[in-house]
Residue, then its C-alpha position, 0 to 999 in steps of 0.5 A: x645840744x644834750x642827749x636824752x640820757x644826760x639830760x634826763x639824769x640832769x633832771x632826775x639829779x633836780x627832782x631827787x635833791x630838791x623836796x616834792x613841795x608846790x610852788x618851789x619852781x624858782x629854785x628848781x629851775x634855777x639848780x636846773x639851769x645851772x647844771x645844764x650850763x655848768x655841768x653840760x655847757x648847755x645854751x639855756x635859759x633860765x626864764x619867769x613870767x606867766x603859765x596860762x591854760x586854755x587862756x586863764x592864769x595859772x600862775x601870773x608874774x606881777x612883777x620884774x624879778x630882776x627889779x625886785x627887792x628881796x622881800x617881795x619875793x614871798x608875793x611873787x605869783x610867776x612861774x619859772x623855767x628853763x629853756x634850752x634848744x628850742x624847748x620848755x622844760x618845767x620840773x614843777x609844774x606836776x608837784x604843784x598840780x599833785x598838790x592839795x595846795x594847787x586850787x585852780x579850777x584847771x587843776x582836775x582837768x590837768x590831772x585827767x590830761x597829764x595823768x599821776x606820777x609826772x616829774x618834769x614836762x618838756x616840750x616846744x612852746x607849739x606842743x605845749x599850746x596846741x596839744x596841752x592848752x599851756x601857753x608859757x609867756x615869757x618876761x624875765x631871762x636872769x643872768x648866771x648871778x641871779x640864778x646863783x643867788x636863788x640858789x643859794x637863797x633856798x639851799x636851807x630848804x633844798x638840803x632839807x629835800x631828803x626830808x620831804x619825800 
């Protein structure tokens, strides 16, 4: 298991070297996930499928990722994540929310729960489903090579990340 203090500088590392855009949770859970188990040697998981609140879609996995050709990534509507100790951790989810991008009708209802400034929110799959109406559904857990190659994928953009803050 990791420490509070180790993990919050894991996940501050993440936030900091990746640009504040919405939509970019593959990769920020990916470089997540990669230090936790590299850096860390952490049991994580690096998990996509679909984010429902209160039982509507927020973001719905159409597809298998671990099937998908590389040029219908741009159409993949899932979400990502990491898992680890029995807990989901999003570093995404409120730079999407923040976002003027982000038009789902839950949007201003997320905001009035979770409030401004967020950066990552971690919690058991029971906290997130009973205290915040957030039920994350698992269907893909990539392998090391899969995290590698989203990694590297979106390094251009994530050396940008100084850019867009």
């Amino acid at each position: 298991m990791i420490d509070q203090e180790t993990l919050k500088g894991a996940i501050e590392y993440v936030l900091n070297k990746t640009p504040r855009m919405p939509f970019l949770c593959l990769p920020v859970s990916a470089t997540l996930y990669a230090i936790l188990k590299d850096n860390h040697n952490v049991d994580a998981k690096l998990v996509t499928g679909d984010l429902t609140y209160k039982g509507q879609y927020i973001f719905r996995q159409d597809f298998s990722i671990k099937t998908a050709q590389s040029d219908v990534f741009q159409k993949w509507a899932g979400h990502a994540w990491v898992e680890f100790g029995g807990m989901i951790c999003d570093l995404s989810i409120f730079r999407t929310l923040y976002s003027d991008e982000f038009t789902k009708p839950c949007r201003s209802e997320l905001v009035q729960i979770f409030g401004q400034g967020r950066g990552c929110l971690i919690a058991s799959q029971s906290i997130m489903q009973v205290a915040y109406g957030l039920s994350y559904n698992a269907i893909d857990y990539l392998d090391d090579d899969m995290a590698t190659g989203i990694i590297k994928g979106f390094e251009p953009l994530l050396a940008h990340g100084n850019e867009n803050r």
